[in-house]
ZAMARGU-4260 file (C-alpha; in steps of 0.2 Angstrom, whole numbers, plus 5000, padded with zeros to 4 digits):
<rodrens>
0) 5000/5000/5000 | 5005/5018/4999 | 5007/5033/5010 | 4995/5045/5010 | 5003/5054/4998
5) 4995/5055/4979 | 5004/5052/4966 | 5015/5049/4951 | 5023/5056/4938 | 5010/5063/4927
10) 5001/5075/4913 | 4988/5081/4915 | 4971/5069/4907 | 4956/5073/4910 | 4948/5088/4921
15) 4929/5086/4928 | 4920/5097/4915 | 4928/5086/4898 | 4928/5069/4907 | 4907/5071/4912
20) 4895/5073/4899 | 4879/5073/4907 | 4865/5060/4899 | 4873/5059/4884 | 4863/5051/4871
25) 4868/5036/4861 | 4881/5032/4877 | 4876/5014/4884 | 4870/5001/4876 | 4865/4989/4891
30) 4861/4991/4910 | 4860/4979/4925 | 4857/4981/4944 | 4865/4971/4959 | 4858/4972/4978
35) 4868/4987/4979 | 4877/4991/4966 | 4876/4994/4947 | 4884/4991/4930 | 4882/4996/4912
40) 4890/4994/4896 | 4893/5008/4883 | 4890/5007/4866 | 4907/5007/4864 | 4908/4988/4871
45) 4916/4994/4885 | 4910/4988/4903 | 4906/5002/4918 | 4902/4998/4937 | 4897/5009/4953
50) 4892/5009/4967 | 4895/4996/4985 | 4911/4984/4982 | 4915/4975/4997 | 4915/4958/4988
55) 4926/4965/4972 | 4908/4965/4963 | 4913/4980/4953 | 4929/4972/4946 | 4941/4986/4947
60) 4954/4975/4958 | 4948/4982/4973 | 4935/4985/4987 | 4932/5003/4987 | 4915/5009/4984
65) 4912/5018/4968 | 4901/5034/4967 | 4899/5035/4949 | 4904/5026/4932 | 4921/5019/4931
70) 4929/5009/4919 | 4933/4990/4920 | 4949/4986/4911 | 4954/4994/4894 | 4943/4981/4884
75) 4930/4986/4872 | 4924/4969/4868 | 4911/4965/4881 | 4893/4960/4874 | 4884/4955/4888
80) 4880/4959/4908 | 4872/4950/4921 | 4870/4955/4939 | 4865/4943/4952 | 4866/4951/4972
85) 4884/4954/4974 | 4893/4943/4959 | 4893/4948/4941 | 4896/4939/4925 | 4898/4947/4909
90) 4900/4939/4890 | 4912/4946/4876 | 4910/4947/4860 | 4920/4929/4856 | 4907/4920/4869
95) 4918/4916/4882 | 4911/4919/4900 | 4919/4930/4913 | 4914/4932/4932 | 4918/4942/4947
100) 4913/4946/4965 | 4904/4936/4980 | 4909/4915/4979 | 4908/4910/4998 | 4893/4901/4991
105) 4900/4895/4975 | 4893/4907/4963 | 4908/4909/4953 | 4907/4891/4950 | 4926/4887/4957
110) 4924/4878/4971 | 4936/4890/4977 | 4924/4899/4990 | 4936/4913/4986 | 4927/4929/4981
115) 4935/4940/4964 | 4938/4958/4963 | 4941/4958/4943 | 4933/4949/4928 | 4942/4931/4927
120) 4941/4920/4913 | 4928/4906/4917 | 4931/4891/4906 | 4920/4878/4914 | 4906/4891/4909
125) 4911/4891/4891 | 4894/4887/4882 | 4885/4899/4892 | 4875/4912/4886 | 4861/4917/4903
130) 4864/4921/4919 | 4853/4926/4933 | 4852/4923/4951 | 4857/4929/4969 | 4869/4917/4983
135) 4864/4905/4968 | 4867/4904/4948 | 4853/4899/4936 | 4859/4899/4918 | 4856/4893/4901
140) 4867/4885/4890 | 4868/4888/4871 | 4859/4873/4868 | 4845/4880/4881 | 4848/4866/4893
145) 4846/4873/4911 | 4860/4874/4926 | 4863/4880/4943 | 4874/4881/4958 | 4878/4890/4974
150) 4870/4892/4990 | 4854/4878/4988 | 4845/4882/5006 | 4827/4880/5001 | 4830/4870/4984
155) 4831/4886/4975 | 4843/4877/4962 | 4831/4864/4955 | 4840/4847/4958 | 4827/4838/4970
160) 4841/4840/4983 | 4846/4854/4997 | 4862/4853/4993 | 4877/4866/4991 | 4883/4867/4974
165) 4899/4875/4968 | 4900/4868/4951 | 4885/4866/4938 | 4873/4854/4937 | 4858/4851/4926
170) 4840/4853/4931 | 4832/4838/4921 | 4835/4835/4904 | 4826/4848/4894 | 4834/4859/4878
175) 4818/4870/4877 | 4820/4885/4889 | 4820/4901/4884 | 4821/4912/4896 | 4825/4914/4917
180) 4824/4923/4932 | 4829/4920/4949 | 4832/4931/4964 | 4833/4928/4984 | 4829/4910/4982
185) 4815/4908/4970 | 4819/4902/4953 | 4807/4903/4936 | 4810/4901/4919 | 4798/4900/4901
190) 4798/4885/4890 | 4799/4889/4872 | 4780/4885/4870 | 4776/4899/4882 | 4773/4887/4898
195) 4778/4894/4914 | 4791/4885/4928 | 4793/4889/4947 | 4804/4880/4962 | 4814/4885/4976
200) 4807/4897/4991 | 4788/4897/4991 | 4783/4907/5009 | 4773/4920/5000 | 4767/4910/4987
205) 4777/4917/4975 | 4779/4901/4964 | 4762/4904/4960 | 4757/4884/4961 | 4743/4889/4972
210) 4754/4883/4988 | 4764/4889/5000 | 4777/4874/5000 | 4792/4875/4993 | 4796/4866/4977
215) 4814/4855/4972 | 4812/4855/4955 | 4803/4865/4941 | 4785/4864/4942 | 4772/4871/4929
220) 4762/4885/4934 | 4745/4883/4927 | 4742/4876/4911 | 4744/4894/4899 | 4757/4895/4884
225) 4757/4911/4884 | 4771/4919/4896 | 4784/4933/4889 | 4794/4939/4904 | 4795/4933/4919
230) 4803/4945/4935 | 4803/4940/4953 | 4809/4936/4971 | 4798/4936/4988 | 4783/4941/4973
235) 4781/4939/4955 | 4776/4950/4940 | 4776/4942/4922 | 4771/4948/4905 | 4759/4938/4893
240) 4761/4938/4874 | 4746/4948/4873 | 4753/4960/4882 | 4743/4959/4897 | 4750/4961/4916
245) 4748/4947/4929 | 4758/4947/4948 | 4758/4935/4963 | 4766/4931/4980 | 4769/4944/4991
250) 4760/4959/4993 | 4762/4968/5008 | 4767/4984/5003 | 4754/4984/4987 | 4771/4978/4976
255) 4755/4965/4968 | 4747/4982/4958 | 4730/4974/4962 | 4725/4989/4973 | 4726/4979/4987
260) 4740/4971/5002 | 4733/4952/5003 | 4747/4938/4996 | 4741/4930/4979 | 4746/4908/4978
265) 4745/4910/4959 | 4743/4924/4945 | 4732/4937/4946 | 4729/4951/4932 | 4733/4968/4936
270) 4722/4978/4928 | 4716/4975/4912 | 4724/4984/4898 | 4736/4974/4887 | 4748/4987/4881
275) 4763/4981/4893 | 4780/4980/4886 | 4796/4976/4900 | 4795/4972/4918 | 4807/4973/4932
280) 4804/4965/4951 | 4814/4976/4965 | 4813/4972/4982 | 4794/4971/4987 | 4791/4986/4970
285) 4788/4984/4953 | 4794/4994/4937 | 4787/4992/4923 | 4787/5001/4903 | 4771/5002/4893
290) 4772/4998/4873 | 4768/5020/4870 | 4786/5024/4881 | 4779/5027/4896 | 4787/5020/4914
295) 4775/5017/4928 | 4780/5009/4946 | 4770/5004/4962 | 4774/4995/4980 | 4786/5000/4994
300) 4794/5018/4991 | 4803/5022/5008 | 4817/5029/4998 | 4810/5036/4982 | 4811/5017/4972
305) 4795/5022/4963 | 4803/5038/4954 | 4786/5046/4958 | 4793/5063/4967 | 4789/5056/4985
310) 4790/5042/4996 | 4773/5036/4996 | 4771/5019/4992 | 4757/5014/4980 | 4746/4999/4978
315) 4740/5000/4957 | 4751/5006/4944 | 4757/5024/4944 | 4764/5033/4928 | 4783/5040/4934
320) 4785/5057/4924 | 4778/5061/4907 | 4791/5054/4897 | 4787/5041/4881 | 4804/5037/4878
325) 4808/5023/4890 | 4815/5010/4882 | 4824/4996/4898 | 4824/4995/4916 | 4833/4985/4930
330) 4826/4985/4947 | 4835/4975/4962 | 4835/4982/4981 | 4827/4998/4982 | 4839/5007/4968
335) 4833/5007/4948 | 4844/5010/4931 | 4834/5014/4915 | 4838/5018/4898 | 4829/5030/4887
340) 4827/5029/4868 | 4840/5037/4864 | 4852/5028/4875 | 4854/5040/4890 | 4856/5032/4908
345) 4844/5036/4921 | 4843/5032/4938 | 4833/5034/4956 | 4832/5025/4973 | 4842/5020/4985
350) 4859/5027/4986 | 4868/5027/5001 | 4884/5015/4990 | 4884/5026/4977 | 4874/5014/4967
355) 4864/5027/4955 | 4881/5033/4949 | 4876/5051/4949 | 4893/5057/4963 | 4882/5056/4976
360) 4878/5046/4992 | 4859/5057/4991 | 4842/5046/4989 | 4835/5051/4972 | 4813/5050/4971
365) 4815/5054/4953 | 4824/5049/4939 | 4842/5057/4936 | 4852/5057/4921 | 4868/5047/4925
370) 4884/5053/4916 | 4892/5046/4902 | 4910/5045/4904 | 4924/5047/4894 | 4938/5029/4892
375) 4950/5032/4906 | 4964/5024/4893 | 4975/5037/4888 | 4971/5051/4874 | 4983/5064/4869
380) 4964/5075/4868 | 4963/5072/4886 | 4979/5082/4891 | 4973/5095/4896 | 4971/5094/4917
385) 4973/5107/4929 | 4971/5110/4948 | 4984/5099/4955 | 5003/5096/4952 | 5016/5081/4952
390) 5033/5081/4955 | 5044/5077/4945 | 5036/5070/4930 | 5044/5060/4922 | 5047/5051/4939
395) 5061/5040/4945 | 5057/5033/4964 | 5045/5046/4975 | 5034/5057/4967 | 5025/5070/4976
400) 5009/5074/4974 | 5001/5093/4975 | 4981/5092/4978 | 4979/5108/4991 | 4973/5121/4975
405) 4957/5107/4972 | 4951/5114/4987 | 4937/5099/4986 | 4928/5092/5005 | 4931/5075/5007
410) 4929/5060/5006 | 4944/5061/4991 | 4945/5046/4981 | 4962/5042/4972 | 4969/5027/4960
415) 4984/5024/4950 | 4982/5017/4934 | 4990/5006/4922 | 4984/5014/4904 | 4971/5003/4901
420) 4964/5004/4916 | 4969/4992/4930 | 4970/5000/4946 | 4987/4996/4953 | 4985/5006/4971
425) 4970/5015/4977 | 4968/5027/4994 | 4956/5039/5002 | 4959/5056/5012 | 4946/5069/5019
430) 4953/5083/5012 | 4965/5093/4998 | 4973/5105/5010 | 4990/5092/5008 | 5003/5085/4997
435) 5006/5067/4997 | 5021/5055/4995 | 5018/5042/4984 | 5033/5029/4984 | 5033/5018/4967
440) 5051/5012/4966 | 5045/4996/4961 | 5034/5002/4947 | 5039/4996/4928 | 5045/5009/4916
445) 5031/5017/4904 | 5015/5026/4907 | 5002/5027/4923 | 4986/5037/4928 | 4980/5045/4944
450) 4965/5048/4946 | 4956/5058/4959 | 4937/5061/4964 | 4924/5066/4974 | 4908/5063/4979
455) 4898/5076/4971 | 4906/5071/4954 | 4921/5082/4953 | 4935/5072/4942 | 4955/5075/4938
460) 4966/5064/4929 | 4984/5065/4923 | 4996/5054/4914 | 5013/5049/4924 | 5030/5043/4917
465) 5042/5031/4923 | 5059/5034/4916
</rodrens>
């Protein structure tokens, strides 16, 4: 580790007003939420996180939180994200699978128990392409088979048993699912013919068999081929092909939509209109887009989850805004990421980790925009820093590091940087009003980044030489 002093020979990169755009348009392409934290891919195929790390689940080779977008790695090849409750798993462009975050209870898939704070390569999870879960895996396989493993306390993996799994293992012998949810410990997926599957925890009825018994392997939920989307946890909320909305399981904070707080055993209709488009399940609330753009919510709102401007919880669908350009949303604990037509990142709820990404550790009842940051790999068009000096530069042994003209109040985030990104040391200090020592005799010849923030989104970035 290092001394609190900051930094490393360096040029200046990137200052706080040309690193932020704010909403840009046409920024990210994809968006998934954690239990508490959050991460995004841009357009570019490069892959963003933020917010609560203390498993590694942001993959930036630490555990700091993060308060707004950084950037994971230099690569721009990644194609997919997944999220489960603090372990991540991404897909690049060539298919090959790549996990990071919580494993005690074998999510990564190891056997290692041993939790990641960086994308690794995951081989045994080559030929998959689906991932969803929480301290368990649900996946699919290109071939649509289904798999799980992990934590296995209430049969939430599927296998008939209630056992521990920290490699996969197939739930029966099907190659017809298309699609699957899983959060907490409830598990659901849709058949290719539109027939609905449940199993796992079942104390709120949320398997929507009719029972409160817990199930060990998939069951069918009624007898409809007709189901779209399926999102859930302690309750359920599922799209029909014909567009109409149905919910079940818990309901006591009216996160049903049926106007009303009484569990529901199997699915019920909400409302009757037929014009739904995307769903998301949080954490005893819903989300949800209509097929006319417009974003509604309902259900427990203690900390602004709905987006509605307030903190009242509602028991029917309410509209959030006025806005027709939704396009995706992601729910997960209490905090919500969506994207708008055109690409721009929005995002309300619970923020105490940083998790909506917007520099802040505020609760947000209303959707921000979320900036859309520039690559942290080096640019000569980013050198063009201010506000803060390093001495010398280039550097042999001890650099020292001049912040006390920022003038910023803490808490000051710092990282040093190789140039594509990996963070190679990484510190906190209250305040500017100081100069630090940064000792990096042992660092490699070539170039490195320091990069400092704060938490109401103020940025400064310069390149450093090693002679």
């Amino acid at each position: 580790m290092l001394k609190p002093v900051i930094l490393i020979g360096i040029i200046c990169l990137l200052c706080s007003e040309t690193n932020r755009m704010i909403g840009q348009a046409g920024c990210w392409k994809e968006i998934s939420t954690g239990d508490f934290y959050s991460i995004a891919l841009k357009a570019d195929g490069t892959l963003w996180a933020w917010g609560g790390n203390w498993d590694g689940q942001l993959g930036d080779f630490t555990h700091d939180n993060a308060w707004y977008p950084i950037q994971i790695g230099g690569d721009a090849d990644w194609n997919h994200i997944f999220s489960e409750s603090e372990t991540t798993f991404a897909v690049k462009n060539d298919g090959s699978v790549w996990a990071w975050g919580y494993n005690f209870d074998g999510q990564l898939a190891d056997c290692t128990k041993a939790s990641a704070n960086a994308p690794t390569p995951m081989i045994q999870l080559k030929d998959f392409q689906l991932f969803s879960g929480s301290w368990y895996s649900l996946a699919l396989k290109n071939d649509h088979s289904l798999w799980a493993w992990g934590l296995n306390t209430y049969s939430n993996i599927g296998d008939g048993t209630l056992m521990d799994r920290c490699l996969p293992v197939r739930i029966g012998n099907d190659t017809d699912w298309k699609t699957i949810s899983a959060s907490g410990y409830t598990s659901f997926a849709i058949k290719n013919n539109g027939s609905l599957w449940a199993w796992g925890f079942n104390r709120y009825g949320q398997l929507g068999d009719g029972s409160k018994s817990d199930k060990s392997s998939p069951v069918q939920i009624g007898t409809d081929l007709d189901w779209k989307e399926i999102s859930g946890d302690d309750h359920a909320i599922a799209l029909k092909t014909d567009g109409s909305l149905w919910a079940w399981g818990r309901n006591d904070f009216g996160q049903l939509g049926d106007g009303t707080k009484t569990d529901r055993f199997s699915p019920v209709q909400i409302g009757n209109t037929k014009d739904w488009k995307h769903i998301s399940a949080g954490y005893n609330y819903s989300v949800a887009i209509k097929n006319d753009g417009t974003l509604w919510a309902w259900g427990k709102n203690n900390y602004g989850q709905l987006g509605i401007g307030s903190f009242t919880e509602k028991t029917v669908p309410v509209k959030v805004g006025s806005d027709h350009d939704w396009k995706t949303i992601s729910a997960k604990v209490d905090h919500n990421l969506a994207l708008k037509t055109d690409d721009s990142l929005w995002a309300w709820g619970y923020n105490p980790f940083g998790q909506l990404g917007d520099g802040t550790n505020e609760n947000k009842n209303s959707p921000v925009p979320i900036d859309c940051p520039l690559n942290t790999a080096v640019t000569n068009s980013l050198l063009n820093g201010d506000n803060f000096s390093i001495f010398p530069n280039p550097f042999e042994s001890i650099v020292l590091l001049d912040i006390k003209n920022l003038k910023w109040i803490g808490p000051i985030h710092l990282k040093l940087m190789d140039p594509e990104g990996k963070i190679l040391l990484s510190w906190q200090v209250q305040n500017t009003d100081r100069e630090i020592d940064l000792h990096v005799n042992t660092f490699a010849s070539g170039i490195y980044i320091i990069d400092i923030r704060d938490t109401k989104g103020n940025r400064r970035v310069k390149k450093l030489v090693r002679i």
